[in-house]
C-alpha positions as a printed Julia matrix, in Angstrom:
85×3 Matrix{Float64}:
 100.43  45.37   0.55
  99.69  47.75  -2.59
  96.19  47.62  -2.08
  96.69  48.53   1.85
  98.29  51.42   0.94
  95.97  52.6   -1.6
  93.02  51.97   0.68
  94.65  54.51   3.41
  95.39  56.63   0.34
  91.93  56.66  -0.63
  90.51  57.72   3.26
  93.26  60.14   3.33
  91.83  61.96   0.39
  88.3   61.65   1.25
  89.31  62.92   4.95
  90.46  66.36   3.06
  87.97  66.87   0.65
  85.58  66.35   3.89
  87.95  69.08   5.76
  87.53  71.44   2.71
  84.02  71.59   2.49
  83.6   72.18   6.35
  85.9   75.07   5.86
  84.21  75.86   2.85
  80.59  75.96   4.93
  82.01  77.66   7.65
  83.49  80.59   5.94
  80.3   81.1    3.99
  78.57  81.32   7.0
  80.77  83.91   8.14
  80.5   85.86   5.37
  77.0   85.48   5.58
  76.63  86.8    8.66
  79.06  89.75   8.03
  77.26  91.12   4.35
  73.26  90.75   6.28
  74.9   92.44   9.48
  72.83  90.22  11.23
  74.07  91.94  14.58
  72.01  94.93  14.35
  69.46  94.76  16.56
  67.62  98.41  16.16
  64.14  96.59  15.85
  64.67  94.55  19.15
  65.59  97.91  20.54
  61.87  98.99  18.87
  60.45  95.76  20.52
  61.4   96.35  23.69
  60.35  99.79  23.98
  57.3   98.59  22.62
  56.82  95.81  24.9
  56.01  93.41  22.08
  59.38  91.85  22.69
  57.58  89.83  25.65
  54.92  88.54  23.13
  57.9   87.2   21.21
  59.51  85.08  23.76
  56.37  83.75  24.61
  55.64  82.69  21.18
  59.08  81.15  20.79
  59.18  79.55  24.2
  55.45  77.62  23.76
  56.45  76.54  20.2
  59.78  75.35  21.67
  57.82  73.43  24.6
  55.79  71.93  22.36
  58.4   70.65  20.23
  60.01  69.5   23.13
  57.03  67.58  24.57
  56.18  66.07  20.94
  60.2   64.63  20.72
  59.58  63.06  24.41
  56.43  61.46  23.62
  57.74  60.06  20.32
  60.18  59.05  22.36
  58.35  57.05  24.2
  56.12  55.53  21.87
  59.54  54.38  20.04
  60.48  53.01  23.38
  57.35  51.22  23.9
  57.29  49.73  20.36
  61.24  48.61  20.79
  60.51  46.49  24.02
  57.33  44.46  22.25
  59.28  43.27  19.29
């Protein structure tokens, strides 16, 4: 019975100190965020105007695809080695 309790003891503790660094990470984040002012977007603004903001999206949206379309066919090839064992 002892060593029940002190097992559930034990996951209790662990289940805070898990808490505490998620809160920990979280407000760091914030704070982060908050000191860089990573809301200012002036050089978007510059981008736009520009119409190099275009070139951007492109870039990010064909290196996105192609991550995408690498994960699927790993995918499969995990797949197809699964079934044959």
């Amino acid at each position: 019975m002892d060593r029940y309790i002190k097992d559930q003891d034990e996951n209790y503790s662990g289940t805070k100190i898990v808490a505490m660094k998620k809160l920990i990470a979280f407000s760091t984040f914030i704070i982060i965020t908050l000191v860089t002012r990573a809301q200012d977007v002036k050089m978007a603004d510059v981008m736009k105007e520009d119409g190099k903001i275009y070139v951007v999206i492109a870039v990010m949206l064909t290196i996105l695809a192609g991550l995408v379309l690498y994960l699927v066919r790993l995918d499969r090839k995990i797949s197809k080695l699964e079934k044959n064992k």
